[in-house]
N, C-alpha and C positions, 0 to 999 in steps of 0.2 A: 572484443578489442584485439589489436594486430599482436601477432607473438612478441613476447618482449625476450629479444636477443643478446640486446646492450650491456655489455660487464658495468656495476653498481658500481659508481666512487664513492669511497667511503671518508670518510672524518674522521681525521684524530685527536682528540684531546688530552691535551697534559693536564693533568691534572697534582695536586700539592701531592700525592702520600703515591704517585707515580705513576706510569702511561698505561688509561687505559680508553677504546674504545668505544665510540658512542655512534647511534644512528643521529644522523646530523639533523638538529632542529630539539632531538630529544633525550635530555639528559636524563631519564631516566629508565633506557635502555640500554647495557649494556653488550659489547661482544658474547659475553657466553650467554645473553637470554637464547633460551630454546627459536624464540620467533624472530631473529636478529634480521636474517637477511629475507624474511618475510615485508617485517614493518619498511627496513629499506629500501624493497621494491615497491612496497604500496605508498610511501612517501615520494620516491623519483617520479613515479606514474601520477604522479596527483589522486590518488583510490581516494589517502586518507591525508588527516591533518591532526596537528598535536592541541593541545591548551595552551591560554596565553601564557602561563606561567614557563612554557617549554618542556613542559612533560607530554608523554604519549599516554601513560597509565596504562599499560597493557594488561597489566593480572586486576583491572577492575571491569566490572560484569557493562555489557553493551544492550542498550536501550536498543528496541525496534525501530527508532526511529535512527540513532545511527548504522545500523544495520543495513537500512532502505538506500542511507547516501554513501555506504559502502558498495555494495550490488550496484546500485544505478551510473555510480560510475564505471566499477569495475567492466561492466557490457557496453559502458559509453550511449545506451536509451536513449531514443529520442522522444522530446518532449512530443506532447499532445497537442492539439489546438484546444481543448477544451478545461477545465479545473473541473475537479474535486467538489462539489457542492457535500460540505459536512456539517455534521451535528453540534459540534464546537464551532461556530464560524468565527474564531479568532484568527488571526494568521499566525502561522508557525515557519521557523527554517527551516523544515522538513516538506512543505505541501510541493515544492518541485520534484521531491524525489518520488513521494506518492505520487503525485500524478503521472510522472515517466512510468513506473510500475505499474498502477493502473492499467495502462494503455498497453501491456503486455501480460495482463489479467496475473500476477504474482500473485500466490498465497500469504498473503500476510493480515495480520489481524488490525492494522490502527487507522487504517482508511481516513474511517470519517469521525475520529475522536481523537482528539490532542492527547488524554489524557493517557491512552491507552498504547499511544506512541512511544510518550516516557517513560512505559514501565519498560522492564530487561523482557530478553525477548529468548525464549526458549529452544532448546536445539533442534525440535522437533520441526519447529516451525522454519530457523535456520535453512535444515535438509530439505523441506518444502519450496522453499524457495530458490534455492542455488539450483535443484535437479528440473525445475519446472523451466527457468531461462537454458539450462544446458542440454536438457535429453528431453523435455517436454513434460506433460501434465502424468502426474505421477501418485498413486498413491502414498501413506507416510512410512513403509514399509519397504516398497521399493523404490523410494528417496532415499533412505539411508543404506539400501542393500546399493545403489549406483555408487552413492558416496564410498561405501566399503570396498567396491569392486576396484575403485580406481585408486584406492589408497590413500582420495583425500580426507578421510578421517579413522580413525584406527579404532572410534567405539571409546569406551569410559569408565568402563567395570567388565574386566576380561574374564569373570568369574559364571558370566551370563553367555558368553561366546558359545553360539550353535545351541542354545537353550531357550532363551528369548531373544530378540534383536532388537526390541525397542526398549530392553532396558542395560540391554550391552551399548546399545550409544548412548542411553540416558536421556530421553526426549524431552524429560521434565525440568531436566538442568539447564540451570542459564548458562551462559556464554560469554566468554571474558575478550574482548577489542585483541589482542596478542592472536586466541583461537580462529576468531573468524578472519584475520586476516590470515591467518598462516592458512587458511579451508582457499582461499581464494588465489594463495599463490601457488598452492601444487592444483588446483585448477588449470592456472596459466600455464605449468611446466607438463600436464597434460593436451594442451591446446583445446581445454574445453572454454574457449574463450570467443565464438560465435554462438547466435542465438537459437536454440531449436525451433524447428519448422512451427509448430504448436503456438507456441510466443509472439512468433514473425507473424504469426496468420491472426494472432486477436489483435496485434497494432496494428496491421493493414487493413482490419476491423471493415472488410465489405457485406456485415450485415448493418451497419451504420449504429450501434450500441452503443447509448452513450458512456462517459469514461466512467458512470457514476456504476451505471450496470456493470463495465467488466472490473470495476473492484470489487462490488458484490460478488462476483462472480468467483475472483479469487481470494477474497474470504470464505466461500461456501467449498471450495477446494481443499481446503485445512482438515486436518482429519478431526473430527469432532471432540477430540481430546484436546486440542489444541487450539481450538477456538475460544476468544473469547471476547466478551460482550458487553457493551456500556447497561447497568441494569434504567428497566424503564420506567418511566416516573406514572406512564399513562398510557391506555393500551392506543392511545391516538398514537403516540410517536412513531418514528420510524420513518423508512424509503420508500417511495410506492413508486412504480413506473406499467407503462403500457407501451409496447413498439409492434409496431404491423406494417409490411412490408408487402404492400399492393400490386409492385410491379418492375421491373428487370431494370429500372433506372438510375440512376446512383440518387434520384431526387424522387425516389416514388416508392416515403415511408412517413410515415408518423409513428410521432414521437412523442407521449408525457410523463413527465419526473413529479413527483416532490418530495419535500423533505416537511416534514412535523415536528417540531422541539419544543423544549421552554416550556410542554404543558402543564397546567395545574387542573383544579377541579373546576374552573369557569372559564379558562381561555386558551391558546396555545398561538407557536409561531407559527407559519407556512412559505415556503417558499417553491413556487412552480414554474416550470419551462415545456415550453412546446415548441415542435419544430415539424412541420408538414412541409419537411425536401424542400422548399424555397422561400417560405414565413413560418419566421419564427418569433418568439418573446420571451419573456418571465414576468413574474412579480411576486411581490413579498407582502405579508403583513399579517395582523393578527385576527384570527378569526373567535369568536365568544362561542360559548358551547350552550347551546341551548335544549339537549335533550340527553339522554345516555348514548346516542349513537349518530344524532344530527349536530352539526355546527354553521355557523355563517360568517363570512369575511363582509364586511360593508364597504373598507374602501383600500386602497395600499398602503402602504408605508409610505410611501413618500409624497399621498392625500389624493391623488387621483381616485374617479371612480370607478368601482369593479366590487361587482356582489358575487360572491363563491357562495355556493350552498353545497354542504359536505355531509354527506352520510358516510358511516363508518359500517362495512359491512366486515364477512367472515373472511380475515386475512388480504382484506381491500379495501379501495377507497374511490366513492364515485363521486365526481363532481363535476356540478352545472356553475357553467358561466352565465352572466348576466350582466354585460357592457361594459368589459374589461378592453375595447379598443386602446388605451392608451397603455396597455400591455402591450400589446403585440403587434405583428405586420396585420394584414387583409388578408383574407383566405384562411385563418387557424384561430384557435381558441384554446382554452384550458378547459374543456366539459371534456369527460369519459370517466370509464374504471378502470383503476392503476391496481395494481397486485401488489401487493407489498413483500417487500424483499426480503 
């Protein structure tokens, strides 16, 4: 985002027992809070917003999924053309921000699970994320040593300083909406407010990967301490993708996705997409499980015919089509083997 120059107008409220200062919208920030003229820049900018009751809540811990529409505004991201195909396919007010993020491969953990959205979101991951859009792809070590270097965070137990550095910043701590807003405006007041090369280069995404791949992509970026995982019901579930890239054209690659959920021990959901650079398709529905590692879809979700026969092999998933035409364009299908992510 453009440097913010603009001197802050501020709000005064009188209030009965005498004058004191507020961040305007939010009576329950004060002048002397530490993060005063933080929250009021990230309110003038539009970053953040308060509750309808007119509170900001600053000293209470921040959800990953507020987190996500923190960042993605704070860089101003541009959307994707493509969604998020996830595991929870409920909609959420969050899936605009995962997808802008997406599409500039950020390490974050809730991608493709609502649930995992709403939990608080740890500093570790935090640092992963701010240094991956500002300096590039980073381990979680030298995420927090960039953040240290420039002063936007000072660490969390000075007891640890130059003895360990992952527990001088506390990577297991959560993070309170006040914290990471104030991480985001000595970013600004540093001018780390363009996006590194690394970021720019997974959104303009000219290996043509889809948006589902570079989420995984930055979930697998997370330092393995800081990952974390919807547990699986069934070893069917899961992402499975295949991309092969044939030839120098922006249309001469193929492409197949799915997604597995919902499984039990006799059935499971599927949802799959193909795209051969100029026909494409999807389709949905459920397939019966008819062996410990064979399955069969009959027809879509939405009664069309189309027979998938699915084998589940070691960390992938092959499947034949079988006159899924009202899936898809002419020229592509949903048959190959997908890797599982």
């Amino acid at each position: 985002m453009k440097k913010l120059v603009c001197t802050l107008l501020l709000s005064l409220l009188v209030v009965a027992n005498g004058f004191t200062v507020q961040a305007a919208g939010f009576k329950d920030v004060s002048k002397d809070h530490y993060a005063y003229e933080a929250i009021m820049w990230a309110e003038e900018y539009d970053i953040v917003n308060g509750f309808a009751d007119g509170t900001f809540k600053p000293n209470a811990t921040i959800t990953e999924q507020q987190f996500a529409k923190l960042l993605a505004n704070f860089y101003e991201l541009e959307s994707p053309y493509d969604e998020i195909k996830k595991q929870t396919p409920a909609a959420n007010w969050s899936d605009e921000y995962y997808n802008r993020l997406a599409s500039y491969g950020v390490p974050l953990n809730g991608y493709f699970d609502n649930n995992i959205r709403a939990a608080t979101v740890k500093r570790g991951v935090v640092a992963q994320a701010i240094t991956h859009l500002a300096h590039g792809k980073s381990g979680l070590d030298q995420s927090i040593q960039f953040l240290i270097d420039y002063y936007i965070s000072t660490g969390q137990n000075p007891q640890y300083e130059d003895r360990n550095l992952q527990k001088f910043f506390g990577v297991t701590n959560n993070m309170t909406r006040a914290e990471v807003v104030t991480m985001l405006y000595r970013m600004d007041e540093r001018n780390f407010y363009e996006i590194s090369e690394y970021a720019q280069a997974m959104h303009d995404n000219t290996t043509n990967a889809s948006l589902n791949t570079r989420a995984k992509n930055g979930q697998n970026q997370l330092d393995k301490t800081m990952q974390l995982t919807t547990p699986t019901k069934s070893a069917w579930e899961g992402s499975y993708s295949y991309y092969y890239k044939w030839g120098k054209g922006a249309t001469d690659f193929n492409r197949r996705e799915a997604i597995i959920s919902k499984a039990t021990s006799n059935s499971f959901s599927i949802f799959i997409t193909a795209n051969d650079g100029t026909a494409a398709g999807s389709v949905s529905g459920t397939a019966t499980i008819t062996s410990n590692n064979k399955a069969v879809m009959n027809k879509s979700s939405n009664g069309n015919r189309c027979v998938l026969e699915l084998e589940r092999l070691d960390q992938a998933l092959k499947i034949t089509e079988v006159d899924c035409r009202a899936g898809h364009n002419e020229g592509t299908n949903f048959s190959g083997t997908l890797k599982k992510q």
